[in-house]
C-alpha positions in Angstrom: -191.2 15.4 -70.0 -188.3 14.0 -68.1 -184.8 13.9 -69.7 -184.5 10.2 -69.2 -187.6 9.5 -70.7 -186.8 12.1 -73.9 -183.5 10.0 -74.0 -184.9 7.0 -73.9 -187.7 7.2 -76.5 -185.0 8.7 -79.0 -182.5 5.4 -78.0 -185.4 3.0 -78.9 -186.3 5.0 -81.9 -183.0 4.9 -82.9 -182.2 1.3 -82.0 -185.6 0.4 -84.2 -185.0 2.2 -87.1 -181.3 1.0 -87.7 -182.9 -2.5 -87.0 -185.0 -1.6 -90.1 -182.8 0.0 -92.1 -180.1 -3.2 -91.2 -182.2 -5.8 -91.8 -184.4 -4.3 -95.0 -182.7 -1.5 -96.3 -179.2 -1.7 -95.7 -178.3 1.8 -96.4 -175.8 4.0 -95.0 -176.9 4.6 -91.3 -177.1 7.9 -91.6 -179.4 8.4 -94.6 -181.1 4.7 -93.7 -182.0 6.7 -90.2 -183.3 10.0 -92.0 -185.3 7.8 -94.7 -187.2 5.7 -92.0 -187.8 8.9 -90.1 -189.4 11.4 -92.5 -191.1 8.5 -93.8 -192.7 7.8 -90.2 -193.0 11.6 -89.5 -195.2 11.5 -92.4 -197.1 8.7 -91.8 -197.9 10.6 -88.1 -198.9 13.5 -89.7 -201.3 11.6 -92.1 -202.9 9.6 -89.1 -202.7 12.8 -87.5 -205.9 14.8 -90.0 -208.0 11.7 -89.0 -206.7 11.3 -85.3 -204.1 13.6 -84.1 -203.4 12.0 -80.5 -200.4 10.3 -82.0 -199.0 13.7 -83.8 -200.0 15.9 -80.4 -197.4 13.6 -78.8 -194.9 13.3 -81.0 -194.8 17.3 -81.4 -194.9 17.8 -77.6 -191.6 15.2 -77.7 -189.8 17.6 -80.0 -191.0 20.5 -78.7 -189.6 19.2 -75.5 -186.1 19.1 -77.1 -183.7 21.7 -77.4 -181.8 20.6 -80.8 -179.5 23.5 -81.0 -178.5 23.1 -77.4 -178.3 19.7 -77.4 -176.2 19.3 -80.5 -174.1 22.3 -80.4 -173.4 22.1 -76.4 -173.3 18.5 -75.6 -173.5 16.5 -79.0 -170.9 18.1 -80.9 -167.7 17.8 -79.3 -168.4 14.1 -78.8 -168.6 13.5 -82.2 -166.2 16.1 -83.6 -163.2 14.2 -80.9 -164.4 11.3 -82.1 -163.9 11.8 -85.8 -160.5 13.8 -85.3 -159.1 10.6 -83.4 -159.7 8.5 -86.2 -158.6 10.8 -88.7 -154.9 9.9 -90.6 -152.8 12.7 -88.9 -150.0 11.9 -90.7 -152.1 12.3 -94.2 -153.9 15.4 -93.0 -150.3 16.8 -91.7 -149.5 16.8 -95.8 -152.6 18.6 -96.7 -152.9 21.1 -94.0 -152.3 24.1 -96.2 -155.4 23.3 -98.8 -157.6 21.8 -95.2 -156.8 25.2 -93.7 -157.7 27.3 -96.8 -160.8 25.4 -97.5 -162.3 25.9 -94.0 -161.7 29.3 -93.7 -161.2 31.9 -96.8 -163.3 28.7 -98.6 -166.2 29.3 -95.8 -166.0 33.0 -96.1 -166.2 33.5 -99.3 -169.0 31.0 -99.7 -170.9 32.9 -96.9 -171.0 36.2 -99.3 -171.9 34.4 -102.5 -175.0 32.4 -100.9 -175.6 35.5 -99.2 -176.1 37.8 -102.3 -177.4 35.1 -104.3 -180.5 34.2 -102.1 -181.1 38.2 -101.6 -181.8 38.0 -105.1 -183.7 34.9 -105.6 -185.7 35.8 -102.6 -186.2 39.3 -104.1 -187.1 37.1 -107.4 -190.3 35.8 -105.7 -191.7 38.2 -103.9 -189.4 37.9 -100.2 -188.5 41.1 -98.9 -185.6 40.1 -96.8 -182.1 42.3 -95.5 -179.4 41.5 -97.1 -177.7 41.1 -93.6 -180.1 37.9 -92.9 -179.7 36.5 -96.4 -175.7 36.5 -95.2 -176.2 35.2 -92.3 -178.2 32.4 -93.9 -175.2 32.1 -96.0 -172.9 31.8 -93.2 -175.2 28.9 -91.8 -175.2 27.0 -95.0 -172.2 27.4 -95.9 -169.9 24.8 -93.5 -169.9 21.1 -94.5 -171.0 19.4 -91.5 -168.1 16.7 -90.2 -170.8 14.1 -88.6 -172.8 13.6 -92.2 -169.1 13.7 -94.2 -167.4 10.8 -91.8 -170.8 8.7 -92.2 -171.2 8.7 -95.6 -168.0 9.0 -97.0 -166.0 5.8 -95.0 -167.8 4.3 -97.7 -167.2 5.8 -100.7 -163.3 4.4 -100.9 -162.4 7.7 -102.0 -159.0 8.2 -102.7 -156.9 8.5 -99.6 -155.5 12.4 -100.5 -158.9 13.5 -101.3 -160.9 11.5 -98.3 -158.5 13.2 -96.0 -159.0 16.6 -98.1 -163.1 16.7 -97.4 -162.5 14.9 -93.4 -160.4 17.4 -92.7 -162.3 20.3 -93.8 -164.9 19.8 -92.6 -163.5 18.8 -89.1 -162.3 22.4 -89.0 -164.5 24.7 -90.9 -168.0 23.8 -89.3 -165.7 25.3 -86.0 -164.7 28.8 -88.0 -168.3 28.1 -89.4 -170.1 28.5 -86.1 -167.8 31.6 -85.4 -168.8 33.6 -88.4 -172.1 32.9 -87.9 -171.6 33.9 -84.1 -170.0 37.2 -85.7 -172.9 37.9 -88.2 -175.4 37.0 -85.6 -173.8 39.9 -83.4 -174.1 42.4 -85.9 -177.8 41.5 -87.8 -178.9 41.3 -83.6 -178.4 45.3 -84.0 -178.4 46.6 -87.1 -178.7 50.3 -86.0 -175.0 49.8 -84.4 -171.8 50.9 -86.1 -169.7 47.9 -87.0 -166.2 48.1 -85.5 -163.8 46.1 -87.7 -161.3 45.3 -84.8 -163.9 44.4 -82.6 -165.3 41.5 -84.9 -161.4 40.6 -85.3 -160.5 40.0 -81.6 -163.6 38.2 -81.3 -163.0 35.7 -84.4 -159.6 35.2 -83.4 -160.9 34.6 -79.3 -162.8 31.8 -80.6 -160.5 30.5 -83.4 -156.9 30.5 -81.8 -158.6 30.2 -78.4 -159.8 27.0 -79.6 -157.1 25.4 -81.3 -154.5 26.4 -78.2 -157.2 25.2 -75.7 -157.6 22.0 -78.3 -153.6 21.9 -77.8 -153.7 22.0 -73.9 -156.2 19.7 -73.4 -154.2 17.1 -75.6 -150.9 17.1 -74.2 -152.3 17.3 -70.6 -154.7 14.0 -71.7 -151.0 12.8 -73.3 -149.4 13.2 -70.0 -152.1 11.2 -68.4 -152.1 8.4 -69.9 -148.2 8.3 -70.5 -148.4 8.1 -66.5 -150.8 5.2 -66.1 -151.3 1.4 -68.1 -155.0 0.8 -66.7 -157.0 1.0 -70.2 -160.4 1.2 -67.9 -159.1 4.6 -66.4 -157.6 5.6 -69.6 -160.9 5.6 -71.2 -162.5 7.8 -68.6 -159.6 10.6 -68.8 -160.6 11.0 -72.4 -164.1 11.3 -71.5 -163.2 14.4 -68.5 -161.2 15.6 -71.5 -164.4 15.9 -74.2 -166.8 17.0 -71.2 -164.0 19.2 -69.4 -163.0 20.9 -72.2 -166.7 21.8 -73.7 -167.4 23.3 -69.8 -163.8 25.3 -70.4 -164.4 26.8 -73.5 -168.1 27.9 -73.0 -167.1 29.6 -70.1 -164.0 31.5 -71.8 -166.1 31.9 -75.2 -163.5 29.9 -77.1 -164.3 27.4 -79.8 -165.3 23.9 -78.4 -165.4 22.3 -81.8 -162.5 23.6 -82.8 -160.4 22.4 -79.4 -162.4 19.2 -79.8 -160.8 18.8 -83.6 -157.3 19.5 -82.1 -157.0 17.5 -78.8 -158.8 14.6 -80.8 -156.2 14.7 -83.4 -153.2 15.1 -80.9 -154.1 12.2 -79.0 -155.3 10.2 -82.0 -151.2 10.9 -83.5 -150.1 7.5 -84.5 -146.7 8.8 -82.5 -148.9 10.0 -79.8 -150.5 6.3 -79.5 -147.8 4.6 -79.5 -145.9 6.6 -76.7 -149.1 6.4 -74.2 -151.1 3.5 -75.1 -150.7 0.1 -74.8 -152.0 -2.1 -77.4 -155.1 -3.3 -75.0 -155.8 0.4 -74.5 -155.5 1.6 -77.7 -158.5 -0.9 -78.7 -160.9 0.1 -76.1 -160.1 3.9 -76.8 -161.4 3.3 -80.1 -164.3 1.0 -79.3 -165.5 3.2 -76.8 -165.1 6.3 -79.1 -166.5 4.3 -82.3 -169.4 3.6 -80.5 -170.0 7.1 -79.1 -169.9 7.7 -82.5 -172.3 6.3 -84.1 -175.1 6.8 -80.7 -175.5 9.9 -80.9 -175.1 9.8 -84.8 -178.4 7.7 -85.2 -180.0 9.9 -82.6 -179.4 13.0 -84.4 -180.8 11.8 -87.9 -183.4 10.2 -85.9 -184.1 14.2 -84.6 -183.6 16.1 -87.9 -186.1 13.8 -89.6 -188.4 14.5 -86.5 -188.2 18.2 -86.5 -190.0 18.3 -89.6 -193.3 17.9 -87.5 -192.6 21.3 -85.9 -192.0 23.4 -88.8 -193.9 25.9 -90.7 -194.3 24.7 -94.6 -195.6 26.9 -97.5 -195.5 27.7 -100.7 -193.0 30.7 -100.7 -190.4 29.3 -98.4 -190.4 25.6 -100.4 -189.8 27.3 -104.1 -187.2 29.0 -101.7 -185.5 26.0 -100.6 -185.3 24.2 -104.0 -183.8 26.9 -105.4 -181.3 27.1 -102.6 -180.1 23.8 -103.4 -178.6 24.1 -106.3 -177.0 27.9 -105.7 -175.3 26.6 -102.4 -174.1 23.7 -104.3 -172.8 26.4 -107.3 -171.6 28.6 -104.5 -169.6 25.6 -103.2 -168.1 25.0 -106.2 -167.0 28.2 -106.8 -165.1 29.2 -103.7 -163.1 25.9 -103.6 -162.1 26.5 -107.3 -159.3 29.2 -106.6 -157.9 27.3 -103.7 -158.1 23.9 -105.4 -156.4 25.7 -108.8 -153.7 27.2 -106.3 -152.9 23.9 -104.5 -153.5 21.4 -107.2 -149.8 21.1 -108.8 -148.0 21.4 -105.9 -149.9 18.7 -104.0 -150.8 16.1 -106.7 -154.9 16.3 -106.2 -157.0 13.8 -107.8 -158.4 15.4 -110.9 -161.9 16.5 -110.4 -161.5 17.6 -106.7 -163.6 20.5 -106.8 -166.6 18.1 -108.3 -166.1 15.9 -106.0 -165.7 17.9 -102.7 -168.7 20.0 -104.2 -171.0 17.3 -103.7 -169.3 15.2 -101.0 -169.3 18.5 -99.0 -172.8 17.2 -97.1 -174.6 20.0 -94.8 -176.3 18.5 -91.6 -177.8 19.1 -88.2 -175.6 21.8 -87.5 -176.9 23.9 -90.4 -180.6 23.4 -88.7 -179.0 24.0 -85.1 -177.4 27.4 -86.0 -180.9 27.8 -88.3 -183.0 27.8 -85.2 -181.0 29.8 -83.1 -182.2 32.4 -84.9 -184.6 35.0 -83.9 -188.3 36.0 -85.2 -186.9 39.1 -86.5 -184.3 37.2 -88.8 -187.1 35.6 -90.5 -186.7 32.1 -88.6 -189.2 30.1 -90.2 -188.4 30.9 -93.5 -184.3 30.1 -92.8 -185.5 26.6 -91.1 -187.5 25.5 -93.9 -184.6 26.4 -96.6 -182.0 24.6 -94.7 -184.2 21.9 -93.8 -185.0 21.1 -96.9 -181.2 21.7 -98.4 -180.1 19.3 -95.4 -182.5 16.4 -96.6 -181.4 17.0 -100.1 -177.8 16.5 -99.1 -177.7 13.8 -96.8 -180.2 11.6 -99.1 -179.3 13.2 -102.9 -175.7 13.4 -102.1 -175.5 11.0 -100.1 -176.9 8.2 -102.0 -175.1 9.0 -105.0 -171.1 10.5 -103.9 -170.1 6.7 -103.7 -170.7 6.3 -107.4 -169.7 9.4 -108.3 -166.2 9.2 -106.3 -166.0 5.7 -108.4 -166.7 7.2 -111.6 -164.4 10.1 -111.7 -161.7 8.7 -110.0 -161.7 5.0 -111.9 -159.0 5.8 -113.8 -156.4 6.5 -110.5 
């Protein structure tokens, strides 16, 4: 199938389904999306044991769709410069020593405790799996996913300090995210291989710093350029050939495109930064332009995760696997933010409860399921997808039903 036609069919599934969820439901559009579409996938697969035309085409759709190439190549950087341009710099500026700490020594360590605790619950019922898959599960689970958090949580009138707290996290750590599962990939892809220590060093920091200094080019020269010009048409398109430019740059020098994505969308997006470039005219179509990027591609995407349920592999072993996966990630979470949270939480005035709350703000999305099927046969793929898919719905539609009235309740008192 053409690309214009896959496009398409996705635009007018999305456009439908937010009609629906607008005009009936009026949820969030991100879990309204994902409700309507695992409730239609459903309906297709029941049509589908009396008359499967409808499902054979609806299979060969997704089939026809590269989701972790589509998200992590093209979709991602959209969406991540996007949400770093409306992020408060000056807010996340104050919290950059907890943001920094969550999204990386919080993702690591988070990595090893899912890792060892689903080697033993799979172990529990029956799953011989390596230990080194189990941690790279862990390391694909593990990083909050920025597009589900800036949906859902706009909403929840979280406290300023502790919104910028999970935004900014999660901005940052699904980029060191996707470079320690990059690194654990590397080494589970040949296990008979010594692992040399420096090696995985040079290449975490390649991707890491490369990123953020790339992220830091790419902003100042998109600063320069509109500094130069007052033509808010033009102005709009320079920020575009900085998104699309700077993806093609940093896949071809292996550096982190998220993570230059976070950085040149929060350079540009500096209130300072605005105010010395843009003029007023500008600065409104920047953000309409970008706002609606935004949220395009974000009901396309939660239109696609509910879809890619038709193409996987349910059973019994891999389902007792996945609900018990829920609530350990969700422990696991909890505990590696609680030494960084303790170690920050005086000095920086948080909002009592933070951990509680970032726990279960801390949504996982389609970048969890785009890392999941990146993985090979060998790494036990079907079992992974299953897990995370069924962690993924759990979070956007538990979580993310309920972290508005949770934020409320445990922060009434502020």
């Amino acid at each position: 199938m053409e690309y214009y036609s896959i496009i398409s069919i996705l635009v007018i599934l999305a456009a439908l389904f937010g009609f629906i969820n607008a005009r009936f439901l009026k949820l969030p559009t991100t879990i309204g999306l994902m409700v309507i579409t695992l409730l239609c996938t459903l309906i297709v697969v029941v049509i589908g044991q009396f008359n499967d035309a409808i499902l054979i085409h609806e299979r060969e759709l997704i089939n026809n769709i590269n989701f972790e190439e589509v998200l992590l190549d093209i979709m991602l950087s959209f969406l991540l410069f996007a949400g770093a341009l409306h992020t408060n710099f000056e807010e996340l500026r104050v919290q950059r020593a907890p943001v920094i700490v969550f999204a990386t020594i919080g993702v690591l360590i988070s990595t090893f405790l899912v890792g060892i605790g689903m080697y033993f619950v799979l172990q529990l019922i029956g799953l011989e799996i390596e230990f080194i898959y189990c941690l790279l599960f862990g390391a694909l689970i593990s990083p909050t996913d920025p597009i589900a958090v800036l949906g859902i949580l706009k909403k929840a009138n979280a406290p300023k300090k502790l919104e910028t707290k999970i935004v900014g996290e999660s901005l940052f750590n699904d980029g060191v995210g996707v470079v320690v599962f990059l690194t654990i990939f590397s080494i589970a892809k040949s296990p008979g291989e010594s692992i040399e220590i420096m090696s995985i060093a040079k290449l975490f920091a390649q991707e890491v710093l490369g990123g953020i200094v790339l992220g830091l080019i790419l902003g100042y020269g998109t600063y320069k350029l509109l500094k130069a010009i007052d033509d808010y048409e033009v102005e709009v398109i320079i920020t575009i050939a900085t998104v699309m430019g700077g993806t093609l740059v940093a896949h071809q020098f292996h550096l982190s495109a998220p993570l230059a994505m976070v950085t040149a969308g929060l350079f540009i997006g500096n209130d300072i930064v605005r105010s010395a470039t843009m003029s007023e005219k500008t600065e409104t179509y920047i953000d309409r332009f970008w706002e609606l990027v935004d949220v395009l591609l974000n009901t396309i995407l939660f239109v696609l995760i509910g879809m890619e349920m038709l193409v996987l592999t349910f059973d019994t072993s891999s389902i007792v696997a996945g609900l018990i996966a829920v609530p350990l990630v969700l422990f696991c979470r909890y505990a590696s933010l609680w030494l960084p949270v303790k170690f920050f939480s005086k000095k920086l005035d948080f909002v009592p409860k933070t951990n509680l709350i970032m726990t279960w703000g801390g949504l996982r999305g389609g970048i969890s399921i785009a890392l999941a099927l990146s993985l090979t046969n060998a790494m036990h793929r079907e079992l992974f997808l299953v897990i995370t898919y069924i962690i993924v719905v759990f979070s956007i539609i538990g979580q993310g039903l309920t972290v508005e009235p949770i934020v409320k309740r445990l922060t009434k008192s502020l």
